[in-house]
N, C-alpha and C positions, 0 to 999 in steps of 0.2 A: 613267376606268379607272385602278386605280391597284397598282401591285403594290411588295414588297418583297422582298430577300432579304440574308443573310451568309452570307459568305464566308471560311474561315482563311485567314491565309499560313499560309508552308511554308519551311522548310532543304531543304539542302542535303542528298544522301549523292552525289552523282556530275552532278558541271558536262557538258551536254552538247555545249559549245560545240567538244571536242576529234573525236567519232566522230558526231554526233548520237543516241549512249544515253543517256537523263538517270534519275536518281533524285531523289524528294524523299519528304518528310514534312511534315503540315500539324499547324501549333502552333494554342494556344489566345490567339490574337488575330485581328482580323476586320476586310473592310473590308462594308459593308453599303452598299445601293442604291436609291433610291428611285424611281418609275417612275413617270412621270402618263401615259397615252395619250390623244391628243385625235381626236377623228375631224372636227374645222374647223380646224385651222388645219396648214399644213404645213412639215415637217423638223422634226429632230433637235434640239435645243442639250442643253447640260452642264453641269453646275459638278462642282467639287470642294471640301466643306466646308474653308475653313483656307485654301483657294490658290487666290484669286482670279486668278493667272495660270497656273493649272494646265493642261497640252494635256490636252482633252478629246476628242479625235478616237476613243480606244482606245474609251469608255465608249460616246460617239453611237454610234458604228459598228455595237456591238454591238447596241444597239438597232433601228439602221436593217436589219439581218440580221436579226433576230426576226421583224419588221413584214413583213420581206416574204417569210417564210417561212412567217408564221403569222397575220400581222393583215390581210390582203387578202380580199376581198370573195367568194372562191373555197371559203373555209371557212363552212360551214352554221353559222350564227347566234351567227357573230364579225363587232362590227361592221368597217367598212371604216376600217381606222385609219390618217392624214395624217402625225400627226409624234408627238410629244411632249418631255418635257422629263424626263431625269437626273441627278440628284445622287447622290452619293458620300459616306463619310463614314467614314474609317480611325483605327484606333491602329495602321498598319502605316504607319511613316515612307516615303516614295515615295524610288527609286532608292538604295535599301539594301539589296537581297540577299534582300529576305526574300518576295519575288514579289509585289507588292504589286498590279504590273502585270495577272497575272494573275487576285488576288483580285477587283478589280475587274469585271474583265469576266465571270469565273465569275457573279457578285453582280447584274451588269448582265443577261447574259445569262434568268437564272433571275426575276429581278424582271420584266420585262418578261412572259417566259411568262407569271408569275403575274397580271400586270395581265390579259392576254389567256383568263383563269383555261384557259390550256393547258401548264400542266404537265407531262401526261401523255403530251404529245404528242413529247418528245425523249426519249431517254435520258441519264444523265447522261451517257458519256461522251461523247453528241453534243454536249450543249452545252458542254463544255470546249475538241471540237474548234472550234467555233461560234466561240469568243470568243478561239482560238485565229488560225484564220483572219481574224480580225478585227483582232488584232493583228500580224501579217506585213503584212494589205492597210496599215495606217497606218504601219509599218517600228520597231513598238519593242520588235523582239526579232531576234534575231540567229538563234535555233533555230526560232523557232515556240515555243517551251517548252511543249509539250504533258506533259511530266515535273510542273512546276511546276502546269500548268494541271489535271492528273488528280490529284495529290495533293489539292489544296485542293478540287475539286471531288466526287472520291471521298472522302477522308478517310484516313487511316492514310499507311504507306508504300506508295509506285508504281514500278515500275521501266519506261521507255518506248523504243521508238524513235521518234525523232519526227523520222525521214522519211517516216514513213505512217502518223503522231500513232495506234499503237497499245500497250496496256499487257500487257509483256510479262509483271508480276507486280503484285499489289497484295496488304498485308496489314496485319492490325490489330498497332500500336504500343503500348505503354502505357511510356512514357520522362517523365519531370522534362525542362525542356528548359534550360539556359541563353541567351540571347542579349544578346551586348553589340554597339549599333552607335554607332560613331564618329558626330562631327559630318560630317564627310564627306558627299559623294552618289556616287555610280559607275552610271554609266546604261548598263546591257546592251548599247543597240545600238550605243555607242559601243567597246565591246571588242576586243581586237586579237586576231581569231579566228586569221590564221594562225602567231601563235605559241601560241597554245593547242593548235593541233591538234599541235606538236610534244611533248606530254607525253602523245599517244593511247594507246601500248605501255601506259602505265599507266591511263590511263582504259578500257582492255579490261582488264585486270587487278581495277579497283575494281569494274566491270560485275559479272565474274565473281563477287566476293564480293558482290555485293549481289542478284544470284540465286541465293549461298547462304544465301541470311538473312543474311550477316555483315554485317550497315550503318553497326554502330559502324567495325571495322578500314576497311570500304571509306571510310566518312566520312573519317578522318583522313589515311589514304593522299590521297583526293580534294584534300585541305585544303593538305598540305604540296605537293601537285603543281601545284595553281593557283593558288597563293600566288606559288613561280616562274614561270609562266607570266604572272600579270597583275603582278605587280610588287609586290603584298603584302607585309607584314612580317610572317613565322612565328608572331614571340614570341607571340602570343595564342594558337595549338595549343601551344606550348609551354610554355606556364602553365598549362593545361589536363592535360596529359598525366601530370602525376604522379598525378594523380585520376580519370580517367575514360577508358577505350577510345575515346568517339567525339566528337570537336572537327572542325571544319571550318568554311575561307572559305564563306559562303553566296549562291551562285550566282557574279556579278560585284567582291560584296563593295558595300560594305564590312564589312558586318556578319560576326559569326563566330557558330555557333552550337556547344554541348558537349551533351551527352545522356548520363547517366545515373542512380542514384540522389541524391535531396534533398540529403543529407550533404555527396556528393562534390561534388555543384554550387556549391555553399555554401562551398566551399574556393576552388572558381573563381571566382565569383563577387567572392571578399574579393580578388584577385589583377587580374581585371577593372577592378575599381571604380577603381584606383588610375589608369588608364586614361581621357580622358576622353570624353564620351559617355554612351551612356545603357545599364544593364544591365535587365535581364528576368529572371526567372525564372518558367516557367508547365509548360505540359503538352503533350504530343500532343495531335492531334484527332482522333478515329476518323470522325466522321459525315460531312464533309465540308459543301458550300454546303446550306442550310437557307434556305426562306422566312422569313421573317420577320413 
């Protein structure tokens, strides 16, 4: 039995590491998943294409929560499935901002249904929360990032609480995106939450704008806010800002992403590059995780 799926990352419009409200938006890069289910031999293992010493725990898990939600002997003629085996396979850099952690699991979670050809049997947003819970039980995420986890997995922009991983708004996007990410890595759960909760006054502020639609103002308000909160260096919204409304740190960082028209990105871009690291220039994602 064997299933597949992709997965976008996602930007940032609002870190929820301050209130637990998060916003995101899912770009046109992907991590995608492979899924063998075996019904003799048993548990989990993992790889991750490129990092043979990749922690694989987010990806197993997700699968081992499928399996026993849906691959047990309890469901009318699915067989009784032991273990299997996961790989992964991204052009979303891991521990860069761009949810990569999430994409995964979204990817993991959806492959596996599909191996189990049960699909139909979740909703997406349950399987976001799935792969969500999946990732708290293994500790690599500080929110749960159900924000992160519902964009990529719905598609467009989400606005979330994710104290009770529900989506308080989701809507279709159509933005250019920029992204430039540093050689760097900045790993979520390693974050310093209670100085971040000290810029919340403004993270209920960026909330507010981004359940007014405004996600460009809320992004870059976001950006210049947890910049000083995690220790970031501005310049890059500020290279940004003579050209475009919405620039922002993306999630933990290090990455930064801008959104707006090709032209304007294209100014940013030439200002990024000089920066070193790797730039991007792609799209929104409307559809969200997709079989594969």
């Amino acid at each position: 039995m064997e299933g597949k799926a992709a997965a976008p990352a996602a930007g940032t419009v609002l870190n929820a590491l301050a209130t637990h409200r998060g916003s995101a938006f899912a770009i046109d890069e992907y991590t995608t998943a492979t899924v063998e289910l075996t019904t003799e031999s048993e548990g989990v293992t993992g790889e991750v294409a490129g990092a043979p010493d990749a922690d694989t725990r987010l990806i197993e898990r997700c699968v081992e929560y499928v399996i026993d939600a849906h691959g047990g002997p309890q469901h009318v003629g699915v067989p009784s499935v032991a273990g299997g085996h996961v790989r992964t396979e991204s052009d979303v850099p891991m521990a860069s901002g761009l949810k990569s952690s999430s994409a995964a699991a979204n990817a993991t979670v959806m492959a596996t249904l599909d191996a189990l050809d049960a699909t139909d049997r979740m909703s997406r947003e349950d399987m976001a929360r799935l792969g969500v819970m999946a990732a708290r039980d293994v500790g690599v995420t500080a929110t749960g990032a159900f924000d992160d986890a519902s964009a990529s997995m719905l598609g467009g922009v989400t606005v979330t609480d994710n104290d009770d991983d529900t989506v308080l708004a989701r809507e279709t996007v159509d933005w250019d995106v920029l992204v430039w990410t540093p050689p760097e890595r900045s790993f979520s759960a390693d974050a310093d939450v209670d100085r971040c909760r000290l810029v919340a006054p403004v993270a209920r502020l960026v909330e507010d704008l981004a359940l007014d639609s405004d996600y460009q103002r809320a992004m870059t308000v976001n950006g210049l806010a947890f910049c000083a909160a995690l220790g970031f260096d501005s310049d890059p919204v500020l290279d940004a800002l003579p050209h475009v409304e919405g620039v922002s740190l993306s999630g933990t960082g290090p990455s930064f992403t801008a959104v707006g028209d090709r032209e304007a990105l294209e100014a940013v871009r030439d200002a990024w590059d000089e920066r070193p690291g790797r730039t991007l220039l792609t799209t929104t994602q409307t559809e969200g995780t997709q079989t594969a």
